[in-house]
C-alpha positions in Angstrom: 0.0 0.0 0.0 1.3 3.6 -1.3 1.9 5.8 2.1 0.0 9.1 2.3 0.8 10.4 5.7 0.9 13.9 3.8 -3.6 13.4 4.9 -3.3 12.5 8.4 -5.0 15.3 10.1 -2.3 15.9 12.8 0.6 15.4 10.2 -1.1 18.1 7.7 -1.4 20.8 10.8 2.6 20.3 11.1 3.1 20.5 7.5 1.4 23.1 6.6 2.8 25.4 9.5 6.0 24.3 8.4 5.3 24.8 4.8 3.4 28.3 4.7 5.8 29.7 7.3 8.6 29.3 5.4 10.2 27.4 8.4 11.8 24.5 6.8 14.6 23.9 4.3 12.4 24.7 0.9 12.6 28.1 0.4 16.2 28.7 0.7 18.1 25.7 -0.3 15.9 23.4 -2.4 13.6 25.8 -4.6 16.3 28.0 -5.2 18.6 25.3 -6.2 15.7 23.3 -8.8 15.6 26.6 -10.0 19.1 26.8 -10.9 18.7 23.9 -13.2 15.3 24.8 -14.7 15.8 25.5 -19.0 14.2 29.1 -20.2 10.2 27.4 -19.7 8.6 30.2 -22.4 6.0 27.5 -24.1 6.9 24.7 -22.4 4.7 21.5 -21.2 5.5 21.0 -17.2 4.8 18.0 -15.0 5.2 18.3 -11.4 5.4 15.0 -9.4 4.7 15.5 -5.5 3.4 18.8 -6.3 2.2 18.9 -2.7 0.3 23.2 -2.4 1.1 23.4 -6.2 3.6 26.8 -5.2 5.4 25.8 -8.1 2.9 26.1 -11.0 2.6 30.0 -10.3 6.4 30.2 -11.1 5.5 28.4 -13.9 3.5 30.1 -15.7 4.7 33.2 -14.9 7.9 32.4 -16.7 6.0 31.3 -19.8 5.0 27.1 -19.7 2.8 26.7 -21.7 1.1 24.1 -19.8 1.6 22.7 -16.2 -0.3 19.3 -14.4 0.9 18.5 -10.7 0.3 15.3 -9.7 0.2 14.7 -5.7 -1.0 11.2 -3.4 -2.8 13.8 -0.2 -6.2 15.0 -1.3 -5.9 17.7 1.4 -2.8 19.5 -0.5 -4.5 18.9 -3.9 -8.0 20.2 -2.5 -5.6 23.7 -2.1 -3.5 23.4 -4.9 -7.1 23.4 -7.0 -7.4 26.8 -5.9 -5.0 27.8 -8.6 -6.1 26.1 -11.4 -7.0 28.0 -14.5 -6.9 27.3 -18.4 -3.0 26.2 -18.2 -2.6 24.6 -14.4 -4.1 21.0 -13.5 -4.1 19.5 -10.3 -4.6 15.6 -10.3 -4.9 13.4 -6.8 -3.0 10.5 -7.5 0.2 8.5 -6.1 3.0 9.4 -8.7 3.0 5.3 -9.0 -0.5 4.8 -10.6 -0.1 7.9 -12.8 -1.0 7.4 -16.5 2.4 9.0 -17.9 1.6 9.7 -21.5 4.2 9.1 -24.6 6.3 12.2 -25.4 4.1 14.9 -23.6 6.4 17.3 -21.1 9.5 18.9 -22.2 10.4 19.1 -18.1 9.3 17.1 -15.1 10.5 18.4 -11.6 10.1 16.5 -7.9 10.6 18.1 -5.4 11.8 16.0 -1.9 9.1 13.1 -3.2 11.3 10.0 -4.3 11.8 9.4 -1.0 8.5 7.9 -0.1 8.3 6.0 -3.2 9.7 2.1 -3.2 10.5 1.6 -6.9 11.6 4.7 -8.5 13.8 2.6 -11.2 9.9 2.2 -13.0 9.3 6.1 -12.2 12.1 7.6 -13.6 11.6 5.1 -17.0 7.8 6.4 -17.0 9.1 10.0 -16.8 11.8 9.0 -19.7 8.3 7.7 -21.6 6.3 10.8 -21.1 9.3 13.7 -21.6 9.6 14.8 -25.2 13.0 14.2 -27.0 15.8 16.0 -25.2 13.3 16.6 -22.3 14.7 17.8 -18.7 14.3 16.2 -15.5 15.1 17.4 -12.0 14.5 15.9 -9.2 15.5 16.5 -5.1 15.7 14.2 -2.7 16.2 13.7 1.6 19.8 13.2 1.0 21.1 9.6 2.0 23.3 10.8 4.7 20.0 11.6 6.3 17.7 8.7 5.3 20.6 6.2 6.0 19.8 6.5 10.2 16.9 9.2 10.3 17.7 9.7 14.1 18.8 13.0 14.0 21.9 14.6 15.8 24.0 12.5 18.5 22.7 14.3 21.4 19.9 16.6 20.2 21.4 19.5 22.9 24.2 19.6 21.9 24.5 18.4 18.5 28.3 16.5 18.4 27.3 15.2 15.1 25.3 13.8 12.8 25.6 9.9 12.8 25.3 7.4 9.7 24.8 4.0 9.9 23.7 0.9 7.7 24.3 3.7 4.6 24.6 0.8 2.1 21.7 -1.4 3.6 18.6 -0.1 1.2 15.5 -0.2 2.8 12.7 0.9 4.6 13.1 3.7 7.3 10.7 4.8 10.0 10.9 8.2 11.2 8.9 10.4 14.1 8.5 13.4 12.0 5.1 15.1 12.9 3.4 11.6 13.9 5.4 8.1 14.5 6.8 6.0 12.3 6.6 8.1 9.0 8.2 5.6 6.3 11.2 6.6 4.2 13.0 4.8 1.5 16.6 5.0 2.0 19.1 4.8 -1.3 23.0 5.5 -1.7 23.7 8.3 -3.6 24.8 5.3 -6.8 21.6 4.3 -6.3 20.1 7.3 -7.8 22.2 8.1 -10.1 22.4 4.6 -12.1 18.7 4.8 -11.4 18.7 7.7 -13.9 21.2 6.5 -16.2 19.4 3.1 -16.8 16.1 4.9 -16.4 16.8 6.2 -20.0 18.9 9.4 -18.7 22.4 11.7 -19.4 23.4 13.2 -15.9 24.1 16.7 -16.1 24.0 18.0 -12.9 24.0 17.1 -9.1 23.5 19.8 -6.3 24.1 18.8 -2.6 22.5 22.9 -1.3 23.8 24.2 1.2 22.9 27.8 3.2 24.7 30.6 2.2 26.0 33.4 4.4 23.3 35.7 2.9 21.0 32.8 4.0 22.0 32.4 7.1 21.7 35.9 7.9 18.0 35.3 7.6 17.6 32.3 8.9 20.1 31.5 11.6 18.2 28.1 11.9 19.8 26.9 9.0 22.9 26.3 10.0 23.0 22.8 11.0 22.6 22.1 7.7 26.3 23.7 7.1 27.3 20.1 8.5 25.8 18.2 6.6 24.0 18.1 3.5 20.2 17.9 4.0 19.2 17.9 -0.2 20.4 15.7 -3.0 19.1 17.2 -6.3 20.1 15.4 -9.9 19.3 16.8 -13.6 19.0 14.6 -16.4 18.3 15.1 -20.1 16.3 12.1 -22.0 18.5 10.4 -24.0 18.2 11.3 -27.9 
């Protein structure tokens, strides 16, 4: 069974504060660093997979896609995402897995910190290869490895000695209090992902481990744990011609 903890009620409360807030990682390291990779979009067909709120199809359009669908498994983000649909943007409520990728339709597909919760992403990233058009672009971001391998967090939460990894080439399940108990992760090695992409019908041509800047952290002072150690993987491939 596909996990959607993304609609437990007390889950959604946490995630949504954390989300609208601007108080976790999102805003400054991951969105900033997708949009690093992102092609010029002026008349371009856009899938979003995990869209979660759908904050991305505004950026979207505004720099010129043609046409944008975000796909996301928790009817409660999608029921708010819907609230920007219009003539271009579609919202559909659907576990990435089941989606009906069509042949040669998007020119980019982005995910943003999604894979994670998904168990077979070889067949994901071979439906994306399916669905992009021919050079299409496809970025994707990631819990980095170093934090799914253990997903227990600093030794000593006070004072924070350092951030422990264990079992980093054992791939499997994870279970994580994040919001409510036992939240399940998928934990990969950084090869993992990367061959995934390459066998998945892919050229690499970038990989991005984000971390704050001093501009950054002048903002948010929060952030600097994540100076020691990276907290995002984010990879770019091209379809294969």
């Amino acid at each position: 069974m596909k996990q959607n903890v993304y609609d437990n009620h007390e889950f959604f409360k946490g995630y949504s504060e954390l989300r609208k807030n601007n108080k976790g990682f999102n805003q400054y390291l991951d969105e900033p660093a997708i949009d690093s990779l992102l092609p010029n979009l002026e008349n371009l067909n856009i899938l979003d997979m995990g869209c979660g709120f759908g904050f991305f199809s505004t950026k979207a359009i505004k720099k010129g896609a043609k046409s944008y669908i975000g796909i996301d498994i928790s009817e409660k983000m999608i029921s708010e995402a819907k609230l920007l649909e219009n003539e271009k943007v579609q919202f559909i409520n659907c576990p990435v897995e089941d989606y009906k990728y069509p042949d040669e339709m998007f020119n980019v597909v982005v995910s943003s910190v999604c894979f994670h919760y998904v168990k077979d992403i070889k067949f994901i990233f071979q439906q994306i290869a399916k669905s992009l058009k021919k050079s299409g672009i496809f970025i994707f971001s990631v819990e980095h490895p170093v934090c799914t391998a253990l997903l227990k967090g600093w030794y000593t939460e006070k004072t924070k000695e350092h951030w422990p990894i264990d079992n980093y080439f054992q791939e499997s399940k994870r279970y994580q209090n994040w919001f409510v108990e036992n939240v399940v992760k998928y934990h990969r090695t950084i090869e993992t992902y990367a061959n995934s992409l390459i066998d998945g019908g892919f050229n690499i041509e970038k990989i991005l481990e984000p971390c704050p800047s001093k501009e950054t952290l002048e903002k948010r002072k929060d952030l600097i744990d994540h100076t020691r150690r990276p907290p995002i993987l984010i990879m770019k491939g091209r379809k294969k011609c």
